[in-house]
Every structure is written in structure tokens, then in C-alpha cells.
C-alpha positions as CSV (number, residue, x, y, z in Angstrom):
1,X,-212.9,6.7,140.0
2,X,-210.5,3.2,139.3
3,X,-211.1,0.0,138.7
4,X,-209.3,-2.9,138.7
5,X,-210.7,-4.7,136.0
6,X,-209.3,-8.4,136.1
7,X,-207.9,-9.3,133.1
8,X,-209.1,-13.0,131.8
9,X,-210.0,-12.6,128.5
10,X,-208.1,-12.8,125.3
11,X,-208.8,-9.2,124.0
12,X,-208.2,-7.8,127.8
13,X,-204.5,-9.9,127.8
14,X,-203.9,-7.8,124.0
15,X,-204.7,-4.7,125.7
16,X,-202.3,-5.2,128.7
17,X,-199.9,-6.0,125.6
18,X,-200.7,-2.9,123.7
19,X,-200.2,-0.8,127.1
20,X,-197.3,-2.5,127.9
21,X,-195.7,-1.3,124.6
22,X,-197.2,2.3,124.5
23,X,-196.1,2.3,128.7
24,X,-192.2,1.0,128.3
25,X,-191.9,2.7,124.8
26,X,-192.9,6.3,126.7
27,X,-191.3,5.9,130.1
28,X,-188.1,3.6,129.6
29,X,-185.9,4.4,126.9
30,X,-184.2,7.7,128.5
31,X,-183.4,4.9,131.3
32,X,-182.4,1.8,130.2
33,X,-182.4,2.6,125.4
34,X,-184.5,1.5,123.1
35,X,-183.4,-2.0,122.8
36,X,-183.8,-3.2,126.2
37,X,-187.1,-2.5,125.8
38,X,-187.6,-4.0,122.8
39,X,-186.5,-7.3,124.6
40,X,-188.1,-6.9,127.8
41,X,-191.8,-6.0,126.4
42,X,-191.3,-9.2,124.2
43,X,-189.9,-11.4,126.5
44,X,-192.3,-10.2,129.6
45,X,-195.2,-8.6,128.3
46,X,-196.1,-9.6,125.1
47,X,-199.5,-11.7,124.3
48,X,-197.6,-14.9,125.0
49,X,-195.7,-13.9,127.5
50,X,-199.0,-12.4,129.6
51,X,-200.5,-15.5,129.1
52,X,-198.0,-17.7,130.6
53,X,-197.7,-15.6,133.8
54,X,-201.5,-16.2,133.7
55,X,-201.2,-19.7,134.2
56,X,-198.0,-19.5,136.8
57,X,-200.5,-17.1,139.0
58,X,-200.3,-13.5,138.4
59,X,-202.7,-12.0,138.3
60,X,-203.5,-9.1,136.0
61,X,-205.7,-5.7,136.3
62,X,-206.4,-3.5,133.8
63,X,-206.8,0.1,135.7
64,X,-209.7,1.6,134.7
65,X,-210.3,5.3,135.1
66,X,-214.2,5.7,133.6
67,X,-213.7,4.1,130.4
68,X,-210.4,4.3,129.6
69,X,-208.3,2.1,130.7
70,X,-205.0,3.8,132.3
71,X,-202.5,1.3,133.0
72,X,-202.0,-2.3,134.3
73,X,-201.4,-4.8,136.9
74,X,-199.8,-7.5,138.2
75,X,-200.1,-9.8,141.6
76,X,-198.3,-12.6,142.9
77,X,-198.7,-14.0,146.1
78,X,-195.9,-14.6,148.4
79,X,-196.6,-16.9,151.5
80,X,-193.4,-18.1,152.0
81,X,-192.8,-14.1,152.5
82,X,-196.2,-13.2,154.0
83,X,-196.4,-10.8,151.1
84,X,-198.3,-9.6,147.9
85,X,-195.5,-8.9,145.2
86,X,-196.5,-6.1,142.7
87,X,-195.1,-7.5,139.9
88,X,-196.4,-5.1,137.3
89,X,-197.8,-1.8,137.8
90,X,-197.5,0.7,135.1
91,X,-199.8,3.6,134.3
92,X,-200.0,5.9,130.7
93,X,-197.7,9.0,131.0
94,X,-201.1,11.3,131.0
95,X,-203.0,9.6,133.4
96,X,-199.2,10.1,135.8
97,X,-199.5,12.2,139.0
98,X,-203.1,12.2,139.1
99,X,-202.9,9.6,142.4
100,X,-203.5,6.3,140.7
101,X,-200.9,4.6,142.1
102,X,-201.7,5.9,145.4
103,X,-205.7,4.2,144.7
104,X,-204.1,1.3,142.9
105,X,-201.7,1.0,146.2
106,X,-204.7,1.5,148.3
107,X,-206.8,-1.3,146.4
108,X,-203.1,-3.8,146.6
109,X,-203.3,-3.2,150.3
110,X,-206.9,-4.2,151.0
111,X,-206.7,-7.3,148.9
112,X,-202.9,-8.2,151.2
113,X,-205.5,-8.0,154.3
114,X,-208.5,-10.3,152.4
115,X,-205.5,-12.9,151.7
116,X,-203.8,-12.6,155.0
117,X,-200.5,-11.0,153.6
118,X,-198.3,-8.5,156.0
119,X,-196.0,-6.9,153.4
120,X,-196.5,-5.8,149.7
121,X,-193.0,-5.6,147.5
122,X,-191.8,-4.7,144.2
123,X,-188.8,-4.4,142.3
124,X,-187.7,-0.8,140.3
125,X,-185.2,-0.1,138.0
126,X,-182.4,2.2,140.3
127,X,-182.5,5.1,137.9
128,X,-186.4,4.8,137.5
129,X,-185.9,8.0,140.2
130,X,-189.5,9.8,139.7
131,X,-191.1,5.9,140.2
132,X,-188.6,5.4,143.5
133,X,-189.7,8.9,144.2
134,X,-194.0,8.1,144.4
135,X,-192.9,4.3,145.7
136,X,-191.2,6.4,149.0
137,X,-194.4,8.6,149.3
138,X,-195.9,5.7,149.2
139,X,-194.7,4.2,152.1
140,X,-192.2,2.2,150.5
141,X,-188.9,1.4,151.9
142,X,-185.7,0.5,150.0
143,X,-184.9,-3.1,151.3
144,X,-182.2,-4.5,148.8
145,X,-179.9,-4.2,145.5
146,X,-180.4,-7.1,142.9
147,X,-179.1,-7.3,139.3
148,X,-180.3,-9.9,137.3
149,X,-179.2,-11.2,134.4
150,X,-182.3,-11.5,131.9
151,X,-180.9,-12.5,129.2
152,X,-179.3,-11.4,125.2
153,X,-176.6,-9.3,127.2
154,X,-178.9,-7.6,129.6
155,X,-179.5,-7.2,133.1
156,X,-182.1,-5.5,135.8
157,X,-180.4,-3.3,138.0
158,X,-183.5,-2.8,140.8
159,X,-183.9,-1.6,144.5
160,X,-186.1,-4.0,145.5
161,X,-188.7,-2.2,147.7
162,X,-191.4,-3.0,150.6
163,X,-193.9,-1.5,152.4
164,X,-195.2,-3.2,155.9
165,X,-198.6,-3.4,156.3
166,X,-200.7,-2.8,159.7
């Protein structure tokens, strides 16, 4: 049913961009207002913004469910940590609870193993409770507080949270 569609193309970078928007603009607001939002899907995921990461080493998936494409991705490798970072991955409020993230986990785990990586890890907004909620499920752990200072008088307040692989 999903794919992860790698995203190299100018048109697939605009989509991610578009999601982005449509994804923070849904999900976010109730947890950390409008305006941080504003900043953070300009500063992190806008077209220029995508690109850039691009060329630092993420890597990005669209996540697509038939045609439609549900959500998005983002990689980094960690060697120094023995880990795959999930930088990125949102999904469209109706495609939620339908166990995407749990195939999207699934997919993240079997490319840790191709690269040799022990541990995936992300970071979550503290009071992002139903996303900490499918992260536990998951197989998650909570493994640290960090607040960082991102700039124009805002800052991200995260568990930061990892799941040992076998």
C-alpha cells in the first residue's frame, strides 16, 4: 500500500513544500500558534529550505498511498551515533491512524539494517502528545529534553526520542 517515493525532482521538492504547509497549518497551531509556524515551514520546509537540506544529506520521501501522496520524509544518517535520524515525518490529518507511520517506521528500520545503523531517533515537540503517543507504540523511548533556540524569539521544546534496533 506505501511508497516511499524519493524526492529528487523540482516539482516533487514543491510538493513536500505544499504538504509541509497543509501538514503544520492542520496539526500545529493548537500546539505551538499560528506564528511559529509561519516561521518554521519557511525557515525549514519551504522550496529553498528543502533544497538545501538536499544538498547537506537528507534525504526526502514523499509517502505514497496509491496515488496520493500522504505525507513526507526525511533521513539523515548518524554514524557517529550508529543511527538513522528521522528528521521529518509528517502525514495528512486524513490519512492519520490508518498505520502509516507504523509502515513508514517499518520501511526506516529496514533501510537502518541495509546501512548498518543500530538505532533510529527523532525529535517531538513535548506537547505534540497524540505524536509522542504513536512514537511510544512504536517502540520509541523518551531519551532526552532539548530546547533550542531557532530563532525570531522562538524555541523547540522536544523529547528527543529513540528506538533500538535488533
Amino acid at each position: 500500500m506505501l511508497k516511499l517515493i524519493a524526492v529528487t525532482s523540482d516539482d516533487q521538492i514543491r510538493k513536500v513544500a505544499e504538504l509541509a504547509h497543509n501538514i503544520w497549518n492542520q496539526h500545529f497551531p493548537a500546539i505551538i500558534g499560528q506564528d511559529q509556524v509561519d516561521y518554521m515551514v519557511e525557515r525549514f520546509q519551504s522550496d529553498t529550505a528543502i533544497r538545501q537540506q538536499i544538498l547537506a544529506g537528507y534525504r526526502y520521501y514523499l509517502l505514497r498511498v496509491f496515488d496520493f501522496d500522504a505525507g513526507y520524509l526525511a533521513l539523515v544518517e548518524r554514524p557517529e551515533r550508529q543511527s538513522l535520524q528521522i528528521s521529518k515525518l509528517y502525514i495528512l490529518q486524513e490519512w492519520r491512524g490508518k498505520g502509516l507511520a507504523r509502515e513508514t517506521v517499518q520501511s526506516i528500520t529496514n533501510m537502518a539494517h541495509t546501512l548498518e545503523l543500530h538505532r533510529l531517533y527523532l525529535t517531538v515537540n513535548k506537547f505534540n502528545h497524540s505524536s509522542i503517543s504513536a512514537y511510544l507504540k512504536l517502540g520509541f523511548e523518551k531519551k532526552a529534553e532539548i530546547v533550542s533556540d531557532i530563532g525570531n524569539g522562538f524555541v523547540m521544546d522536544d523529547y528527543e526520542m529513540e528506538r533500538e534496533l535488533s
